[in-house]
C-alpha positions in Angstrom: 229.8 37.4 129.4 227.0 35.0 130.5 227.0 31.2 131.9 229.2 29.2 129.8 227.2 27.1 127.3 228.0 23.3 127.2 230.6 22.9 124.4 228.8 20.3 123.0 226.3 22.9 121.5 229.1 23.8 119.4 230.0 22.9 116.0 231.1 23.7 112.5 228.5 25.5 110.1 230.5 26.4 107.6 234.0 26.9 106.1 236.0 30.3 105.3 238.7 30.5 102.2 241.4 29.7 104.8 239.8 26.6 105.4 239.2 27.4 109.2 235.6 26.3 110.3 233.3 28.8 112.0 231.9 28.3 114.9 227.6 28.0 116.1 227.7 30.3 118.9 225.6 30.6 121.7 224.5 33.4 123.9 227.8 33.3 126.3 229.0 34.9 123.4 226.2 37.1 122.5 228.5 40.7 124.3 231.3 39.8 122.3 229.6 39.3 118.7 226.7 41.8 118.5 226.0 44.8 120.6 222.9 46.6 121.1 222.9 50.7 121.2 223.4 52.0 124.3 225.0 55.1 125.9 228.2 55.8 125.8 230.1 56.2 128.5 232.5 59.1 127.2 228.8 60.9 128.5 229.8 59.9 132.2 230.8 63.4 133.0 234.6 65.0 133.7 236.5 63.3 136.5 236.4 64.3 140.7 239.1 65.3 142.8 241.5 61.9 143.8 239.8 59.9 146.6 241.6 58.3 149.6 243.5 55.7 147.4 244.7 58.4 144.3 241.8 57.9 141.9 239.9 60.3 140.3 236.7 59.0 139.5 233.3 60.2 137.3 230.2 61.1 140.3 229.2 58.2 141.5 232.0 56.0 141.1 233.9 54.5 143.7 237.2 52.6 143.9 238.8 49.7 146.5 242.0 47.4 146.6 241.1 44.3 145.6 245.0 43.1 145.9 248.1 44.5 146.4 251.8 42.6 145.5 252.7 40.2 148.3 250.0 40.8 150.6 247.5 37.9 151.4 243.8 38.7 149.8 241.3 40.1 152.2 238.1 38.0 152.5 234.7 39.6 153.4 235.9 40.8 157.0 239.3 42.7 157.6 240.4 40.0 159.6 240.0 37.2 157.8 242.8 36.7 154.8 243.2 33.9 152.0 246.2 32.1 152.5 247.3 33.7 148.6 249.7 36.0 148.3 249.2 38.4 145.5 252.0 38.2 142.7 253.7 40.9 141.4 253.7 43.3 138.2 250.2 42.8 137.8 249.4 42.7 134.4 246.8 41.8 131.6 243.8 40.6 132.8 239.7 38.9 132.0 237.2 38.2 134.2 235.0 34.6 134.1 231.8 33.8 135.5 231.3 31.2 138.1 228.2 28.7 139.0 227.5 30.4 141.9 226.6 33.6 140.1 230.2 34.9 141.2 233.2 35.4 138.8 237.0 35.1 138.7 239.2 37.7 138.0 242.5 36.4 136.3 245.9 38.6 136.1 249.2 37.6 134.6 252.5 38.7 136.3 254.9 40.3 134.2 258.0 39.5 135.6 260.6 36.1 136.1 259.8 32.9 137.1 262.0 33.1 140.4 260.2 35.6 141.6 256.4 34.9 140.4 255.7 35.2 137.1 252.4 33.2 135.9 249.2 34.3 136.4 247.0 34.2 139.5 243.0 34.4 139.9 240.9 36.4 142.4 237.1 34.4 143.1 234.1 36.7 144.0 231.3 35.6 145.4 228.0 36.7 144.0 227.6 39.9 146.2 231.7 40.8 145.1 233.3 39.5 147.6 236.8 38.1 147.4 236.3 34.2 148.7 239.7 32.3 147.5 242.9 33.5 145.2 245.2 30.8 143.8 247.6 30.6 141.4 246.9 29.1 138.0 250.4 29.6 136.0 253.6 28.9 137.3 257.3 29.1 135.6 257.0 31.3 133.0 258.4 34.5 132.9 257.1 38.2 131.8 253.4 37.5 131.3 252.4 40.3 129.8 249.2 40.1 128.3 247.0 37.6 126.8 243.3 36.9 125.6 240.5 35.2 126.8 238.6 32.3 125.0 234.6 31.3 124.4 235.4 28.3 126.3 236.6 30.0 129.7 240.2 29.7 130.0 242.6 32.3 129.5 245.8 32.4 127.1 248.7 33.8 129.0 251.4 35.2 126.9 255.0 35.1 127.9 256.7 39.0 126.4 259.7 37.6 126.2 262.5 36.8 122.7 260.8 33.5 121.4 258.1 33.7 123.8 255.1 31.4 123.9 251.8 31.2 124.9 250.2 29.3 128.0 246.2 28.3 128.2 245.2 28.5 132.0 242.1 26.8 133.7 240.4 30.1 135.7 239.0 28.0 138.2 241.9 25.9 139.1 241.2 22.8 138.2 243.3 21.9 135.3 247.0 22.0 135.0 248.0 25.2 132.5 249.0 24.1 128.5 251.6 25.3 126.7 250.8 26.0 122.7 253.4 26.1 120.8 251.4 26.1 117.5 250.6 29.7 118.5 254.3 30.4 118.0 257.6 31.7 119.6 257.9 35.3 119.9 257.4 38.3 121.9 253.8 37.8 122.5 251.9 40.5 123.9 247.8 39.8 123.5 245.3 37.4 122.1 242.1 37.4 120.9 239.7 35.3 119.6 237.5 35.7 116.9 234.2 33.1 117.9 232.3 33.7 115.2 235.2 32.8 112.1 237.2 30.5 114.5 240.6 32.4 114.4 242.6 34.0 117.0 244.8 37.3 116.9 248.3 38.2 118.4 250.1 41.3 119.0 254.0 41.0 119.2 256.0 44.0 121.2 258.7 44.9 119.1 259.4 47.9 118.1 259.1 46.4 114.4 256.5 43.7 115.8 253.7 41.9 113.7 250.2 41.0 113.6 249.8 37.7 113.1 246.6 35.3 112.5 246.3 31.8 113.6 244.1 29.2 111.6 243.3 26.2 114.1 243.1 22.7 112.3 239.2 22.3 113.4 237.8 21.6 116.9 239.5 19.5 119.5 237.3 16.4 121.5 236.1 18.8 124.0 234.3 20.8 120.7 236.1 24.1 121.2 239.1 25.3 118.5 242.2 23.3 118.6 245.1 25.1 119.7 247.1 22.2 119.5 247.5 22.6 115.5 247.3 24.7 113.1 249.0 27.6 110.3 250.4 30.8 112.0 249.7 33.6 109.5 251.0 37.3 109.2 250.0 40.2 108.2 250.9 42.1 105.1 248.7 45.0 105.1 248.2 46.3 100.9 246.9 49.5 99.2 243.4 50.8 100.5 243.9 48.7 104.1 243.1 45.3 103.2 245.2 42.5 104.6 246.5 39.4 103.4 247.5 36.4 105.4 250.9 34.8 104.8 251.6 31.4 106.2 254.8 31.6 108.8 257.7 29.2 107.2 258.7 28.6 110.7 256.4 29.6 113.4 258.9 28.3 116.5 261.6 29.3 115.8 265.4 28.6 118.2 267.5 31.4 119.2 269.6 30.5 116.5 266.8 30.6 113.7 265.2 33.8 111.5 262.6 35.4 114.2 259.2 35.4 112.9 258.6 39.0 112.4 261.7 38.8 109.8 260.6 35.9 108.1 258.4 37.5 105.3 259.9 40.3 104.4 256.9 41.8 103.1 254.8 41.2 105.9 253.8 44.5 107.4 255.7 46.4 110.3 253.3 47.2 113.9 255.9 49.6 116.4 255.0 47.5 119.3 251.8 45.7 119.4 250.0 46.1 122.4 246.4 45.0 123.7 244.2 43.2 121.7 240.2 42.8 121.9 237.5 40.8 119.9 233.7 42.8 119.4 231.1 42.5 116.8 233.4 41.5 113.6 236.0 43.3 114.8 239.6 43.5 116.5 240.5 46.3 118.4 244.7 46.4 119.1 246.9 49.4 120.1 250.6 50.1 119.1 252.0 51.9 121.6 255.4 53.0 120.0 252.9 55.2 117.2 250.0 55.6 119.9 247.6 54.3 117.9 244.0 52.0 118.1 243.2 50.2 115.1 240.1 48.5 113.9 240.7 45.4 111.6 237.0 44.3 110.3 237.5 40.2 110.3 235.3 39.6 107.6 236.1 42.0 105.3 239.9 41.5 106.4 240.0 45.3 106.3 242.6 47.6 108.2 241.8 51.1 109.7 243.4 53.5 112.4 240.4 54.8 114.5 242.6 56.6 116.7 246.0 58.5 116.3 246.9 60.9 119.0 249.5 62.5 116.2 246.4 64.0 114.5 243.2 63.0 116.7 241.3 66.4 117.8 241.3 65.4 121.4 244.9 63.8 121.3 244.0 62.7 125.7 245.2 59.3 125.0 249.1 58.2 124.9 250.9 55.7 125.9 248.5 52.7 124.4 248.7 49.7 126.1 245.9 47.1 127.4 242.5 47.4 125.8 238.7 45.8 126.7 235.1 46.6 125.0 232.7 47.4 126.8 229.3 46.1 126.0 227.8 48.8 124.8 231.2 48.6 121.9 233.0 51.6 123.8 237.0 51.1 123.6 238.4 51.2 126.9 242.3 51.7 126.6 244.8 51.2 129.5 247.8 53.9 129.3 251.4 52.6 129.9 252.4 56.3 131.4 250.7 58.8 129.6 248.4 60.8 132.6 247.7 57.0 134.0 244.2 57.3 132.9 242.3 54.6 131.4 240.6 56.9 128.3 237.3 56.2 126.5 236.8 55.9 122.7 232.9 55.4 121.5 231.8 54.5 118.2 232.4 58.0 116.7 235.6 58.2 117.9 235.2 60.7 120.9 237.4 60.5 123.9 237.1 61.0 127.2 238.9 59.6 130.8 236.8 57.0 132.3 239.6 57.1 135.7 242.7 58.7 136.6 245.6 57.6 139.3 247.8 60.4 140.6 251.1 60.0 142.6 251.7 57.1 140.6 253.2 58.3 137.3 256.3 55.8 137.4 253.8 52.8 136.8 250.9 51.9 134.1 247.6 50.7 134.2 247.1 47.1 133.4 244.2 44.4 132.3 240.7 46.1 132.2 238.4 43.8 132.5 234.4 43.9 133.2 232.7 41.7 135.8 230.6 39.2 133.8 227.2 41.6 134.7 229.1 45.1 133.3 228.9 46.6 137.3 232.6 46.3 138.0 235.5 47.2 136.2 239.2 45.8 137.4 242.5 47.1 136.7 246.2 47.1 138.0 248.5 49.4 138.6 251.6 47.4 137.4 254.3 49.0 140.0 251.9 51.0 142.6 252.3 50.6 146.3 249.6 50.0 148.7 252.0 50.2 151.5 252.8 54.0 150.8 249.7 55.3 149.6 250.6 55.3 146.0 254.7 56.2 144.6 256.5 53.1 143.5 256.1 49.1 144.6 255.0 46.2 143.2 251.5 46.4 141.9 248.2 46.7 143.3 245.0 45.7 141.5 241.9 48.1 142.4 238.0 47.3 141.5 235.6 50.3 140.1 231.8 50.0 141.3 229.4 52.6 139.6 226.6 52.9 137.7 228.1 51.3 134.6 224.9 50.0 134.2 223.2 52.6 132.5 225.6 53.0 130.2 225.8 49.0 128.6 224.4 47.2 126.7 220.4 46.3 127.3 
């Protein structure tokens, strides 16, 4: 993703059947909406022997700690330390670009408020290095995943019974919002959809949902308006298409019908997962089926494009946190599995992109590219720095490599 456009830029050109308003886009939106060709990286060539830190890596390829849980974030020397301590059960994750030509690398903390929870951010200067950490979500409890938006901020999304969802200023400056119009439930992900106006959410249940939100317009600031608007599920017919059914009650009490069980028609997911917005498309994983599915938002149109009960190459398992890369490879996170984050390209091929070893009691969490495609971040969610790997409380790690060649031109 590029420099942020000024939201002003932005505005309605047209109206869908739903009655949502799609949005002019600019170019800090161009990787998400229309990808060039470009070589995929399921060519990057089988996986090396486990460096110092446990990772096996493609040639060329070369991993560091960026954080580790409870430890203060090292600045450019080894002796020099933010004043941050890093939170633990690293989670989902984005990345956000900065004035300074740096970027910001935001990750939630799946677990209770007492003893984190929230999300924190990471700043890089332009070179990569780590200059400041900081909290940006506080009081909330099991971030799991979330989504970020065209307009820079990040939706943190609390996997919790009658959960809800949190949008967080990256860079600190703003106090984090709660939206309730996005619902009460066990959210796992978001994503939205920039060119149609409409956000996506997983919900980790075993008999979880896909749901829709419709925003009522654009708010002051000219960006979609999560303050109101019609939650929708899905009820997925004959031949994959999908209707939309508007939620009776989208926030429900403890005492009240959940969402998933309020249309009974509506269409059972076994445990949404990761979810990820590219080129008319939403990419989500159900990890209770191990599956990737592709729902085409224009056509509203359903397909599985990966299912490790009959794929040929069945690698992948454990589906869990997913990105795109900019060339439109599918990068998905495993929750167990062989802790590998695993590649799927456009014809659906499959190959590791990374592997951790002496880890297996964690899962790798919130992939996210640097804004220029050179760096990919991920977590493991119960690692240990301290003991070279075996069980802890999370370590986030930063890939470097020649990603480059293999994006989007």
């Amino acid at each position: 993703m590029t420099q942020p456009q000024d939201p002003n830029r932005r505005q309605f050109i047209r109206r869908s059947s739903t009655g949502v308003a799609a949005l002019a886009i600019g170019t800090s939106l161009v990787n998400m909406s229309r990808p060039l060709q470009a070589q995929s990286l399921v060519q990057l060539g089988g996986l090396q022997a486990p460096d110092s830190l446990g990772i096996c890596l493609p040639s060329g390829f070369s991993a560091r700690i960026v954080a580790s849980a409870g430890a203060r974030l090292v600045k450019d020397r080894w002796w020099r330390r933010t004043n941050y301590r890093w939170h633990s059960y690293p989670d989902g994750g984005a990345t956000f670009p900065t004035d300074d030509g740096g970027w910001i690398y935001v990750s939630n903390s799946e677990t209770i408020s007492l003893l984190g929870g929230g999300a924190s951010a990471v700043r890089f200067d332009h070179a990569g290095e780590v200059v400041d950490a900081y909290r940006i979500l506080g009081g909330t409890n099991a971030n799991c995943a979330g989504g970020l938006t065209p307009w820079n901020t990040w939706l943190s999304c609390e996997e919790t019974d009658f959960g809800r969802v949190y949008e967080c200023d990256p860079y600190g400056k703003r106090s984090a919002v709660m939206r309730p119009s996005l619902g009460y439930f066990k959210h796992e992900a978001v994503a939205v959809d920039p060119n149609l106006g409409l956000l996506y959410l997983t919900e980790d249940e075993s008999d979880g949902r896909l749901y829709r939100f419709v925003p009522d317009g654009l708010n002051s600031q000219g960006n979609l308006n999560l303050e109101s608007g019609t939650l929708q599920v899905a009820a997925v017919e004959e031949g994959g298409f999908v209707s939309w059914i508007n939620l009776p009650n989208p926030t429900p009490n403890p005492l009240q019908t959940p969402t998933r069980e309020q249309v009974p028609h509506s269409t059972e997911f076994k445990g949404g997962e990761g979810i990820w917005y590219n080129a008319g498309a939403v990419y989500f994983t159900t990890k209770r089926d191990n599956r990737v599915w592709k729902l085409d938002t224009n056509l509203n149109h359903l397909e599985v494009v990966y299912d490790a009960d009959t794929a040929a190459n069945p690698i992948l398992t454990g589906v869990d946190n997913i990105t795109v890369s900019s060339g439109g490879d599918l990068l998905v996170a495993e929750d167990g599995g062989d802790m590998q984050i695993v590649v799927i390209d456009s014809d659906g091929n499959v190959a590791p992109l990374m592997q951790i070893v002496g880890q297996d009691g964690s899962e790798i969490t919130g992939p996210a590219f640097s804004p220029d495609g050179n760096r990919l971040y991920f977590s493991s969610q119960r690692g240990s720095a301290l003991f070279g790997g075996g069980n802890g409380l999370g370590i986030t790690y930063e890939i470097t490599g020649p990603f480059a060649d293999f994006m989007m031109i």
